[in-house]
N, C-alpha and C positions, 0 to 999 in steps of 0.2 A: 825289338819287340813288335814291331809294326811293320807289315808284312801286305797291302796295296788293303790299308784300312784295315785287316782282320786282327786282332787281339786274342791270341789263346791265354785263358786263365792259369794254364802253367806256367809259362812265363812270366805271371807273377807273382808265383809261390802258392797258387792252390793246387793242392795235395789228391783229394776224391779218393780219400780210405774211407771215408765214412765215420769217422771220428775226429781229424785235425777240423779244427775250427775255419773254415776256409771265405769266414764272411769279409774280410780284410782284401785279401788278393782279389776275390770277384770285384768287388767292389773299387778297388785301385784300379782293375783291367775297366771298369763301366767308365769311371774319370777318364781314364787314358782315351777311350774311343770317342764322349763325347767331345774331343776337344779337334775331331776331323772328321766327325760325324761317320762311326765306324763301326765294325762288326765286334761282338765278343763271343765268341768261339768257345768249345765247352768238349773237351775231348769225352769219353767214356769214362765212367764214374760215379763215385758217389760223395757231394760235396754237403759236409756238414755245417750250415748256419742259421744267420739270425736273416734280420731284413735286409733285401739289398736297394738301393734307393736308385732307380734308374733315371737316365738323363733325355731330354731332346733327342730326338733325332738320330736315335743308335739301335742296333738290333742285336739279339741273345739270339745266338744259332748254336743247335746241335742235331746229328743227323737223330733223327724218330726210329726208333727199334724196338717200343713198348710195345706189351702186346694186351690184351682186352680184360688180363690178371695180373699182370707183372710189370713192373718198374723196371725200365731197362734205358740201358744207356747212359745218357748225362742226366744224375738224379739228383735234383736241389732239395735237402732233405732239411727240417725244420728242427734245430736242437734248442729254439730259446722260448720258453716257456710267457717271459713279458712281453712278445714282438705282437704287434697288430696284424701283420702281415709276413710272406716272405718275399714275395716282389713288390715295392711301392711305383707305382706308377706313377701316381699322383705329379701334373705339371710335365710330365716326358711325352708334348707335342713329337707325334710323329713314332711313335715307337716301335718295333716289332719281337715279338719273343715267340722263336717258333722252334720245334722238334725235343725242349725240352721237359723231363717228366720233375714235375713240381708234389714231394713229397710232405704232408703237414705230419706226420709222422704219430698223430692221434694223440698228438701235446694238449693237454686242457688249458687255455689261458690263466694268466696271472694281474692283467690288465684291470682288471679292477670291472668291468663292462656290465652291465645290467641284462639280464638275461632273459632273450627275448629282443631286445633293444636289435639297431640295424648295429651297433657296433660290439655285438655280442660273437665271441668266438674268435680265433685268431684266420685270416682268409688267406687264399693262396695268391692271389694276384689283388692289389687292392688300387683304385683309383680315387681318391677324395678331395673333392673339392671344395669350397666354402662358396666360391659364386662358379657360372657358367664361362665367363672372361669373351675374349674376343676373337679365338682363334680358334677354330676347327681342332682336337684334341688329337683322332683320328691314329689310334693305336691298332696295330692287329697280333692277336695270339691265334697260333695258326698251331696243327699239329702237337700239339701239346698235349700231356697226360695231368691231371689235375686233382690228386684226392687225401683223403684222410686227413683233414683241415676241420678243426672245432668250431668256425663260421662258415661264410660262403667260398665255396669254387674261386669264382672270378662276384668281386663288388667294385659295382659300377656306379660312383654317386656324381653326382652333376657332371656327365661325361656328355660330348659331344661331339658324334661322328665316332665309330667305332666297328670293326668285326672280328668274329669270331668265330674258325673254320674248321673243321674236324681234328677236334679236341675230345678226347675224353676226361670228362668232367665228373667223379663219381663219388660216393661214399663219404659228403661231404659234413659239417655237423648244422650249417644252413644249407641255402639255396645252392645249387648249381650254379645259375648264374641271376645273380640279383642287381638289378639295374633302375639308378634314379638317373631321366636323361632322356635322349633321343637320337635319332639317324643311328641306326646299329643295322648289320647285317648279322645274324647267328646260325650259319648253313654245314650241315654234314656233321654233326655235332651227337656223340654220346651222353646225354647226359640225367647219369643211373644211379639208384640207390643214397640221394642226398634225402637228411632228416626234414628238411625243408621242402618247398618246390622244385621241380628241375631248373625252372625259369619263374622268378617272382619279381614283381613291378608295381611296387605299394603307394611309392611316391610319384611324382610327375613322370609323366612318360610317353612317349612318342615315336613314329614312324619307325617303325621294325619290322624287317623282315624276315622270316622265320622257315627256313627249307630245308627238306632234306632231312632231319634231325630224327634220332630216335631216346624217344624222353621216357623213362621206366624207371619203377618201382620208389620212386622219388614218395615219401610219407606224407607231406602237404599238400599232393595233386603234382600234375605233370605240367600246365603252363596256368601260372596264376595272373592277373592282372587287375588292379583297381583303377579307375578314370582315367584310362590309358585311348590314345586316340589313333587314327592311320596305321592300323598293322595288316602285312599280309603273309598270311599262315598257310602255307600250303604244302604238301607231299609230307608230311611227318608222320609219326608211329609214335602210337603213343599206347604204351601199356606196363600194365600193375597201378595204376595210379594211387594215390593214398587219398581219396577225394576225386574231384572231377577232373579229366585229362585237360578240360580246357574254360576255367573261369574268367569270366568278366564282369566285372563289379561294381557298383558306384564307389568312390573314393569321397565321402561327405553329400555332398549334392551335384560332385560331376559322374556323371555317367559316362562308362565305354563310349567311345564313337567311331562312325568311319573304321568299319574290319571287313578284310575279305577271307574269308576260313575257305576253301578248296581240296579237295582229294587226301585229304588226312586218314589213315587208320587208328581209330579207337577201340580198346581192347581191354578187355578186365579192369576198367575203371572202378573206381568208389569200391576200392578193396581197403576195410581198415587199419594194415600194416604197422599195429601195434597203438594203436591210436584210437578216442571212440569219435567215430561221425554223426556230424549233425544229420540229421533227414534230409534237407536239401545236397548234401554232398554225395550222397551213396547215387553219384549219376552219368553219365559220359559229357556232357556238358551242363555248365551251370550258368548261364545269362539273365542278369537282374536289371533294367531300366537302360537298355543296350538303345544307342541309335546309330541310324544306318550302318546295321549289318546284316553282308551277305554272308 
């Protein structure tokens, strides 16, 4: 079964009809690898499960053959209606999961979750933490297709040191990518049509760097953030917004701080997208008690 670290999930009895339950075998293949810090491998397919709980130091590979409507290639599709998540990350220092298309399959939760709440919706990649710990977290989702999920895309709660690199991120029932936390890279990244923000930051949050990206038709605005500090936002595209492509907010009595905003395209912002806007939202950018920014 081990083959210089790499781990194919057929060898250990996942099937990818898109029906057999194949949370078991992935999940045996992620044991198997973390115990030589090794690859899990994901041939063509479509694998039907619940959560898969990943480890330290291992990485989910499959080759990327999605295309900008279609689910293609190795598709982790979500058939369990009580799951928080379908990849938990949470505690997996070091992790990577790249070229696979992460299917939430438009399951409405069963979790019992307060609606609205940050744990509202089931998410496709979820990291949760209870404190920050001692050790740089420092996962990356690279090339990944990311949608139809009743919460966020990717949730990122007390995470630190993290990126995430051309990904499509779309059609999510939160945020695209919702992050409590800091040191994140988010460059070359789709990330379209979620109920939520493309990119929302409610909680603590810091130094992010934000390139490349194209953020659209997202119904809560394109890049949200509250008393968020150190980010530099440059070369992105940002259009349809449902609100302003790019807020910054106080979070209680901290204010935005420290932003370098650079060469961005903003485009059809403060479009209501099913939603009624307040007056200050119908705008291309929204900045309230901001300090130092450029």
């Amino acid at each position: 079964m081990e083959s210089g670290k790499a781990f194919d999930v057929r060898e250990f009895g996942a099937v990818g009809d898109g029906s057999t339950d194949d949370t078991g075998a992935i999940q045996n293949a992620v044991d198997a690898a973390a115990g030589v810090s090794g690859t899990v491998f994901f041939p063509p397919g479509t694998y039907a499960c619940s959560t898969v709980r990943l480890k330290p130091r291992i990485g989910l590979l499959a080759h990327p053959v999605w295309s900008y409507r279609d689910f293609a290639g190795a598709v982790l599709r979500l058939t369990d209606p009580s799951a928080r998540c379908l990849l938990d990350m949470t505690g997996a220092v070091g992790v990577t999961v790249a070229g696979l298309c992460l299917d939430g399959n438009s399951i409405a939760p069963q979790h019992g979750a307060g609606k609205g709440s940050a744990e509202a919706g089931i998410h496709g990649i979820m990291f949760d933490k209870k404190d920050y710990g001692k050790e740089e977290d420092a996962p990356r989702i690279e090339r990944c297709r990311i949608g139809r999920f009743s919460g966020d895309g990717v949730h990122l709660r007390r995470i630190w040191c993290f990126s995430i690199r051309s990904c499509m991120i779309f059609n999510n029932g939160g945020c695209g990518i919702r992050l409590r936390g800091w040191d994140g890279f988010v460059l070359d990244n789709w990330l379209s049509g979620n109920a939520g923000a493309g990119f929302g930051a409610y909680e603590e949050n810091a130094a992010v760097t934000m390139t490349g990206n194209r953020i659209e038709w997202n119904r809560a605005g394109g890049l949200a953030i509250l008393g968020g500090n150190h980010y530099n936002i440059t070369g992105n595209y940002f259009d349809r917004s449902g609100g302003p492509a790019i807020s910054l907010l106080p979070r209680g009595d901290r204010p935005c701080r420290v932003f370098s905003i650079s060469g961005n395209m903003l485009y059809r912002s403060g479009a209501p997208l099913g939603r009624k806007l307040e007056e200050r939202e119908s705008c291309h950018a929204r900045f309230e008690k901001c300090r130092g920014l450029a």
